[in-house]
C-alpha positions as CSV (number, residue, x, y, z in Angstrom):
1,X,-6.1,1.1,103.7
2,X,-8.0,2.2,101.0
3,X,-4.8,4.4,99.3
4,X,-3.0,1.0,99.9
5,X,-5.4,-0.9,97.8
6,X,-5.9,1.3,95.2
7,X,-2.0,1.6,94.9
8,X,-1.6,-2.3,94.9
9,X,-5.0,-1.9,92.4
10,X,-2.7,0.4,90.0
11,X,0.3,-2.4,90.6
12,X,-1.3,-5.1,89.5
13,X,-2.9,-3.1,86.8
14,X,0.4,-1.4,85.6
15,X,1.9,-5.2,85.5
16,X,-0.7,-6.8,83.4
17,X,-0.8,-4.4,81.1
18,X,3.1,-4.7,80.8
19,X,2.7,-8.4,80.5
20,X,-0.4,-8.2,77.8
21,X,2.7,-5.5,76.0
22,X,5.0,-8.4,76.1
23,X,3.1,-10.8,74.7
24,X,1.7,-8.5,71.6
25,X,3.7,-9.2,68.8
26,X,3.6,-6.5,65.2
27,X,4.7,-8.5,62.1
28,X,5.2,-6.8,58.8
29,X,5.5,-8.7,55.8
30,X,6.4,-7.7,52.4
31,X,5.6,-9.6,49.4
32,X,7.5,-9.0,46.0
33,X,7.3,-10.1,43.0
34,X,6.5,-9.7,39.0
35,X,2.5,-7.8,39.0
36,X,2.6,-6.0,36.0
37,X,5.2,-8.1,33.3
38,X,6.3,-11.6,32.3
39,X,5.7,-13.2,35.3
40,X,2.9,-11.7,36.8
41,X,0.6,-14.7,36.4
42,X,3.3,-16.8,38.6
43,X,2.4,-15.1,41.5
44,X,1.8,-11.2,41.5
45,X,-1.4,-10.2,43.6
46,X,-2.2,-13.5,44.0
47,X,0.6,-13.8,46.4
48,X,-0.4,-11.1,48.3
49,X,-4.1,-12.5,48.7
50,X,-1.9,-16.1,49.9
51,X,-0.2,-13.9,52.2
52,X,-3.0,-12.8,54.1
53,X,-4.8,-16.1,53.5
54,X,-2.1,-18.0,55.7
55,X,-2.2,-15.1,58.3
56,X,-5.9,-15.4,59.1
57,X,-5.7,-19.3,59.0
58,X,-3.1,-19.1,61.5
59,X,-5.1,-17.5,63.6
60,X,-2.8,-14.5,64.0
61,X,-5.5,-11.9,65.8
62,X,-6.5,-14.8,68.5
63,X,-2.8,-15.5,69.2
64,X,-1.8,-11.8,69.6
65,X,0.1,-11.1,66.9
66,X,-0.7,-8.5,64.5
67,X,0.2,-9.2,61.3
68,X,0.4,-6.6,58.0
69,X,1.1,-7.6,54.7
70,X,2.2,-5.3,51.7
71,X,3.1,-5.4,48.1
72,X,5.2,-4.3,45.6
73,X,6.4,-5.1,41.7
74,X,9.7,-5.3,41.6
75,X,9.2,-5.4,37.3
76,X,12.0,-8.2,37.1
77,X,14.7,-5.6,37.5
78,X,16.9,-6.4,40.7
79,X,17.8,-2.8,41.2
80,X,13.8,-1.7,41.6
81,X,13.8,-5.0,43.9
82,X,17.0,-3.7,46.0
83,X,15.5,-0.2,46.3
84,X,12.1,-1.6,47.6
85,X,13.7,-4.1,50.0
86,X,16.3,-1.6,51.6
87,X,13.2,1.3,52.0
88,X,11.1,-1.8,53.3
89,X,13.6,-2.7,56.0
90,X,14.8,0.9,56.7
91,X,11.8,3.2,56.8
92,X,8.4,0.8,56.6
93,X,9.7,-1.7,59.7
94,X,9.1,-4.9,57.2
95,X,10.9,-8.2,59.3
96,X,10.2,-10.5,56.1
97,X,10.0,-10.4,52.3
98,X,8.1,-13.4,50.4
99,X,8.0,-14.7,47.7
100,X,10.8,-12.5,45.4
101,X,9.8,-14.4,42.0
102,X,12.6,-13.3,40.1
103,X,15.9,-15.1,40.6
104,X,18.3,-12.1,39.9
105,X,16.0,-10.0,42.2
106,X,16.3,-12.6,44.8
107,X,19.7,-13.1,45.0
108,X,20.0,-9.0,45.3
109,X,17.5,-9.1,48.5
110,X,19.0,-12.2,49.6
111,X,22.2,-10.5,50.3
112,X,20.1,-7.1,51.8
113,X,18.2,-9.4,54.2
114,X,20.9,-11.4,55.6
115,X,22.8,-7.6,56.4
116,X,19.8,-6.4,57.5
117,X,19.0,-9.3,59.8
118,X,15.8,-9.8,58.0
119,X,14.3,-13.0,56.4
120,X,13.5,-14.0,53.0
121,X,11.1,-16.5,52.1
122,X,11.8,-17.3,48.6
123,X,9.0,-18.9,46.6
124,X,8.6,-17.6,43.2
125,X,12.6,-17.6,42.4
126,X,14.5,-20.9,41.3
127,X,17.9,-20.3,41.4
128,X,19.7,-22.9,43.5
129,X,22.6,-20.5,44.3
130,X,20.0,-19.3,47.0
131,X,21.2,-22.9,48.9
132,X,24.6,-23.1,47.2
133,X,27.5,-20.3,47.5
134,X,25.0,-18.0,48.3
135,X,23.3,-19.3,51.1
136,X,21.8,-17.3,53.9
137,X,21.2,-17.5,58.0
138,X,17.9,-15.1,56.8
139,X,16.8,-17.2,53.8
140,X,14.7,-19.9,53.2
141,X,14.0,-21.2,49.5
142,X,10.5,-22.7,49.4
143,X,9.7,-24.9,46.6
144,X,11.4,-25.9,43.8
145,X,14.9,-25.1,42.7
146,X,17.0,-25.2,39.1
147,X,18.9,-28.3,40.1
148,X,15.7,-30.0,40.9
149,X,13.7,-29.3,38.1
150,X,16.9,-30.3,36.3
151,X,18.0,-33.5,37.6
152,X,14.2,-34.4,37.7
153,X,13.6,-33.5,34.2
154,X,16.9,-34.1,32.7
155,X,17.4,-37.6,34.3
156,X,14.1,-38.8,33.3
157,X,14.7,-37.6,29.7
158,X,17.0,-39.2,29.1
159,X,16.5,-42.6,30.5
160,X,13.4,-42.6,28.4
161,X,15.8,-42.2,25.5
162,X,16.3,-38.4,24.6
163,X,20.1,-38.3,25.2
164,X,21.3,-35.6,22.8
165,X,20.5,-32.1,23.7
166,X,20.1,-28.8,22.4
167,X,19.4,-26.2,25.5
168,X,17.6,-22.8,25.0
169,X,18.7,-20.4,28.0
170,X,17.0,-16.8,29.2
171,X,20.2,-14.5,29.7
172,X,20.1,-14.1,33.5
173,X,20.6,-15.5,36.5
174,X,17.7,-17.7,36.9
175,X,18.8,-19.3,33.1
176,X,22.5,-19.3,33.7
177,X,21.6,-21.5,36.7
178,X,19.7,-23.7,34.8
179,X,21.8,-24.3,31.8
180,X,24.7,-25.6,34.3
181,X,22.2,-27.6,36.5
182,X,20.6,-29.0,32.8
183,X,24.2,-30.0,31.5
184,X,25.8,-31.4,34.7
185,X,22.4,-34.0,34.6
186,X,22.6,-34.4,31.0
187,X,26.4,-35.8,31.2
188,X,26.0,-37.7,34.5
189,X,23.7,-39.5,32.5
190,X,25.1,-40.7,29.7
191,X,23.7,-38.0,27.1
192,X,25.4,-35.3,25.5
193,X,24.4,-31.8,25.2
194,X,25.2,-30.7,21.3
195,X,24.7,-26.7,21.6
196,X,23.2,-24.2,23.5
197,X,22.1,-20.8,22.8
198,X,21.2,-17.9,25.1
199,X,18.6,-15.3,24.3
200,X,17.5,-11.9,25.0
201,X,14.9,-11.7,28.3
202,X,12.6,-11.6,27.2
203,X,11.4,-12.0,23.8
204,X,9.6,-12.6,20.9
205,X,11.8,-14.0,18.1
206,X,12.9,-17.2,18.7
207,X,13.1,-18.3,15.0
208,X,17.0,-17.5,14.8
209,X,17.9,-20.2,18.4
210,X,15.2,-22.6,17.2
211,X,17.2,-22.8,13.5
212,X,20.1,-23.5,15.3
213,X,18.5,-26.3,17.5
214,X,17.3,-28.0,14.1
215,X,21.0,-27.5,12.8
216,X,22.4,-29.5,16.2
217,X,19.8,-32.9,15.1
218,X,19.6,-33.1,19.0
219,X,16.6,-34.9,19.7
220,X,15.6,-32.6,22.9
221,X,15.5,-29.0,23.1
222,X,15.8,-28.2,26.9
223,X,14.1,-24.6,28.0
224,X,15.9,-22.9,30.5
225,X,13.5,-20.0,30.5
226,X,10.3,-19.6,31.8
227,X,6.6,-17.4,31.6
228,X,6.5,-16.2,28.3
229,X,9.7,-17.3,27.0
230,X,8.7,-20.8,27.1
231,X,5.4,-20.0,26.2
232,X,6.9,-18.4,22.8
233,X,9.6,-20.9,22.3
234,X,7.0,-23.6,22.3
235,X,3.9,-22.2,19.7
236,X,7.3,-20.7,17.8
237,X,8.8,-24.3,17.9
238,X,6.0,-25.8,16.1
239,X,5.6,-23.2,13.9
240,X,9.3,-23.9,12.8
241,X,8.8,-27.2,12.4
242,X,10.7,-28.6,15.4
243,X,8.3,-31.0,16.8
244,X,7.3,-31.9,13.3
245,X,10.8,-33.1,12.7
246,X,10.7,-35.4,16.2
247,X,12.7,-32.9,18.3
248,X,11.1,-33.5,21.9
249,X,10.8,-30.1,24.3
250,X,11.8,-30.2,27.2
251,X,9.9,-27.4,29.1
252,X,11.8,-27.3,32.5
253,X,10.0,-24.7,34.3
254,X,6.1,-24.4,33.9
255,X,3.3,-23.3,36.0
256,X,-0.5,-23.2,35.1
257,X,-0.8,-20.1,33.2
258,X,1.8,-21.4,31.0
259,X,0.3,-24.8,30.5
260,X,-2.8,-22.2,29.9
261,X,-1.2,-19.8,26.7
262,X,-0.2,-22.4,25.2
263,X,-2.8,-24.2,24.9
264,X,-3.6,-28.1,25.4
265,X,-3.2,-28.7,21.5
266,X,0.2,-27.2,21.1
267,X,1.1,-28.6,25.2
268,X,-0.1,-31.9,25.3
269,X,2.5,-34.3,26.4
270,X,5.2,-32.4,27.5
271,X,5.9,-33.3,31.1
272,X,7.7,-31.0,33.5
273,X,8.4,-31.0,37.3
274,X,6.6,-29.0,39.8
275,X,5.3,-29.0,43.5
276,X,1.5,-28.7,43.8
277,X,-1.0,-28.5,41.3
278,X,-4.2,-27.0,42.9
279,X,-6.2,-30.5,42.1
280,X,-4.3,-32.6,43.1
281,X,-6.1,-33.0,46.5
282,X,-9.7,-32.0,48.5
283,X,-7.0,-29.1,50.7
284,X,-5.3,-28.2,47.3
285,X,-8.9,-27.7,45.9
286,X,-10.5,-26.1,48.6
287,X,-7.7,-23.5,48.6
288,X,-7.9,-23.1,45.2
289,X,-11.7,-22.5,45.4
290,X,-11.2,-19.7,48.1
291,X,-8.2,-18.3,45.5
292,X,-10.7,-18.5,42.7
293,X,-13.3,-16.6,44.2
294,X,-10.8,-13.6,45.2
295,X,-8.8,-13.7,42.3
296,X,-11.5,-13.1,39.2
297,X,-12.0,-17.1,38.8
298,X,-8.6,-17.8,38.7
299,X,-6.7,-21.4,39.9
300,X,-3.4,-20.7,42.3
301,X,-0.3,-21.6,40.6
302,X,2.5,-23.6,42.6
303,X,3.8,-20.3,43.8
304,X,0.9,-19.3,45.4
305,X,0.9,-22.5,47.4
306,X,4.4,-21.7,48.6
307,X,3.5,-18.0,50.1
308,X,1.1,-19.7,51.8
309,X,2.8,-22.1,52.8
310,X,5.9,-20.2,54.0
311,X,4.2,-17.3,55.6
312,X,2.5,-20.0,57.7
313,X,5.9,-21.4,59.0
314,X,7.7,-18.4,59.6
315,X,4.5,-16.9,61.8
316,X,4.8,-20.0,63.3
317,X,8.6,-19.9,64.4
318,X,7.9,-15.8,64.9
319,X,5.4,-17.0,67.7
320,X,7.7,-19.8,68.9
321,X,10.7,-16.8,69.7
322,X,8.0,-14.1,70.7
323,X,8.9,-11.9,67.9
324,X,10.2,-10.7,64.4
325,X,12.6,-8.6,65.1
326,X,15.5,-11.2,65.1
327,X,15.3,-12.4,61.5
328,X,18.7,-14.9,61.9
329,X,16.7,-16.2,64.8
330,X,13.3,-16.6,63.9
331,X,14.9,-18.6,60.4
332,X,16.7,-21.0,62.8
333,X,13.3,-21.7,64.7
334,X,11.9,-22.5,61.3
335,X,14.9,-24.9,60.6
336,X,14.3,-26.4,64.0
337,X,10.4,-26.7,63.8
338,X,8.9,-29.8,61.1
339,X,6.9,-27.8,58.2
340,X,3.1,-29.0,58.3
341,X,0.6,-27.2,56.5
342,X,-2.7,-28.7,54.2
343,X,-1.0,-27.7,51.1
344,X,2.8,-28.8,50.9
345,X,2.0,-31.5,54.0
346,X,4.7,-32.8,55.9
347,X,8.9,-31.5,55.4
348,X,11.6,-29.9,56.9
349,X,13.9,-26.9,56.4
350,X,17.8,-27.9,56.3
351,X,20.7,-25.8,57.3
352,X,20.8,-24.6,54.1
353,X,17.6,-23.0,53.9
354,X,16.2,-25.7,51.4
355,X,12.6,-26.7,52.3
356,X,12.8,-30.5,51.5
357,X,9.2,-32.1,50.0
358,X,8.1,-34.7,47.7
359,X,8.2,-33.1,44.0
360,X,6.0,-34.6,41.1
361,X,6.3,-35.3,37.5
362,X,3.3,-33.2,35.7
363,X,2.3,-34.3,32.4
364,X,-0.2,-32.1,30.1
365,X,-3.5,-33.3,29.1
366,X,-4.6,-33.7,26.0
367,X,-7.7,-32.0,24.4
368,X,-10.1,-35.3,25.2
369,X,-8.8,-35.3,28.7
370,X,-9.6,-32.1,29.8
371,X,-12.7,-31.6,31.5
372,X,-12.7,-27.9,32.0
373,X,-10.4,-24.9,31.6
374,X,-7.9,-25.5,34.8
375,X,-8.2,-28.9,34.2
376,X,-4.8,-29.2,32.6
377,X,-2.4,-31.7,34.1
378,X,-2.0,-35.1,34.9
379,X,0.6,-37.0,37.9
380,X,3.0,-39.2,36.2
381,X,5.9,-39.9,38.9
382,X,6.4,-38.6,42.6
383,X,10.1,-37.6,43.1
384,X,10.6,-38.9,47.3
385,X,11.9,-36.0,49.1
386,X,15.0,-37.6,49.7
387,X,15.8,-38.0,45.9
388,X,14.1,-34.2,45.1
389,X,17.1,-31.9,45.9
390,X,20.9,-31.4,45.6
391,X,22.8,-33.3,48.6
392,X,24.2,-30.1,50.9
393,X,27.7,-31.4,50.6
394,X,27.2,-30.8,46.8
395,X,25.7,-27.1,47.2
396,X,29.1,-25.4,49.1
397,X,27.0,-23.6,51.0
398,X,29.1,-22.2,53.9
399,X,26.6,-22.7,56.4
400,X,26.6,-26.8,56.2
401,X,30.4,-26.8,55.2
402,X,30.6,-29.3,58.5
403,X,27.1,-31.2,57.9
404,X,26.2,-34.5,56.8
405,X,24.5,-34.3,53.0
């Protein structure tokens, strides 16, 4: 009797430990972006430290699931980023890569994740080729995308009367997208877009493509670049007399360290679209005070908000399918599952991969307004979800080729 209970002992034993095995879930994530160059203040270590943030407010250890985050700078070349991304799949068992920053990098892991059957949750990268041609099952773009920021700025430009255009483009992917998005919104408008110019990226001479914008007598010069490009484009543009003259700038991508260089004397009144600005609510402040305190006083940009925000879903839908290993799978839970988290709120991921959410029109302080040193912008205008991004029948993304816009 007694070798029959200790052998039914050892049964029951051997089973719950299987069962504890099943349940136990390893997640690696890897997060990638700019933490050394041009966009490091975007999201850099401070996406790493949003990372982990969203891992131990999900509860991850409680639930069972282990969860380790790494890092790397991918210096804005998509052939470092490639290299990581492949050795991160391959060798270091990473199921997801956030954040990515860098649009030509992007699209490079983009294409390694999707053979790899890994995901990417793109935050930092704007390219809305990531939820046109080159859509993924593996991908997920987080916040906000070229044709948004375009058709939000553009549109509302030029109803307010700046319909001639001169446009400014970085010479990569990320401005390349842009300048089409910029243009298409420009004309289906009514306005006109007189010249364009594309410039080295990056640099620090724009005196040569700001002549040439004087030259055109356009009344708006739209930036398709970004970090310090547009930072350089706009102290060089009133240096050169631009603004002087009544040319408006259009500044179509801008986050807080940005608003920041330039300063609220050289920035105040240029309006740009964007998807959270850390006071904007009590959750958007208490995260940014937690950010703040691990980050050398610093205040999360946008991009921060959308690792956090991303990692949180996807641990989420990783939980919902009982592991990572699956990344095609554990995307299509996320598509499946309503986004809700305290700082993006309430949305939903289409088939495309395009996380859908209210967008706002930012507007920068002036001197008098400002309060303190992050205290920097203003809400002029909520874009509605519904009106925020590019109709999926528009994108031709393959995946929705059948699906209602």
């Amino acid at each position: 009797m007694r070798a029959k209970a200790a052998a039914a002992f050892l049964m029951a034993l051997a089973w719950t430990s299987s069962a504890d095995a099943q349940k136990s879930i390893s997640v690696k994530i890897g997060v990638i972006n700019d933490q050394s160059g041009l966009y490091s203040e975007h999201g850099g270590i401070g996406s790493v430290w949003a990372a982990k943030k969203a891992a131990e407010d999900f509860g991850a250890a409680a639930k069972g699931i282990t969860v380790e985050i790494v890092g790397a700078d991918h210096q804005n070349k998509p052939d470092i980023g490639a290299t990581i991304a492949r050795r991160w799949f391959d060798v270091d068992s990473v199921d997801a890569v956030a954040d990515a920053n860098s649009s030509a990098v992007a699209l490079a892991i983009n294409d390694i994740a999707r053979d790899k059957n890994k995901v990417m949750l793109n935050g930092g990268a704007a390219t809305s080729e990531l939820t046109g041609p080159r859509c993924s099952p593996n991908t997920v773009q987080w916040t906000t995308d070229t044709w948004a920021l375009a058709n939000g700025a553009g549109k509302a430009v030029v109803k307010l009367g700046g319909d001639s255009w001169f446009i400014l483009t970085a010479d990569y992917a990320f401005g390349h997208a842009m300048e089409r998005d910029l243009e298409n919104v420009v004309t289906a408008n009514g306005g006109k877009v007189l010249g364009k110019v594309r410039h080295p990226f990056p640099t620090a001479d724009f005196s040569s493509f700001l002549v040439q914008a004087q030259g055109s007598k356009a009344k708006v010069i739209g930036l398709a670049n970004a970090g310090g490009d547009t930072i350089t484009s706009i102290k060089q543009a009133a240096e050169f007399g631009n603004i002087q003259g009544g040319q408006k700038i259009a500044a179509l991508f801008m986050l807080l360290p940005d608003v920041r260089a330039i300063g609220l004397n050289d920035g105040q009144g240029i309006m740009f679209l964007d998807s959270w600005y850390w006071d904007q609510t009590p959750q958007n402040r208490a995260f940014a005070d937690a950010f703040a305190a691990a980050n050398g006083g610093k205040r999360p940009t946008s991009v921060h908000a959308s690792v956090y925000s991303s990692v949180t879903h996807y641990l989420r839908a990783v939980e919902a399918v009982g592991g990572a290993q699956d990344g095609a799978k554990v995307v299509a839970k996320m598509k499946e599952m309503p986004t809700d988290d305290p700082l993006l709120g309430k949305g939903m991921i289409r088939p495309d991969g395009r996380k859908v959410h209210d967008l706002y029109l930012y507007e920068i302080k002036s001197p008098a307004e400002s309060k303190d040193p992050y205290d920097l912008l203003k809400v002029r205008a909520t874009v509605p979800a519904a009106e925020a991004f590019r109709a999926m029948a528009e994108g031709k993304c393959p995946l929705v080729a059948n699906q209602k816009p």
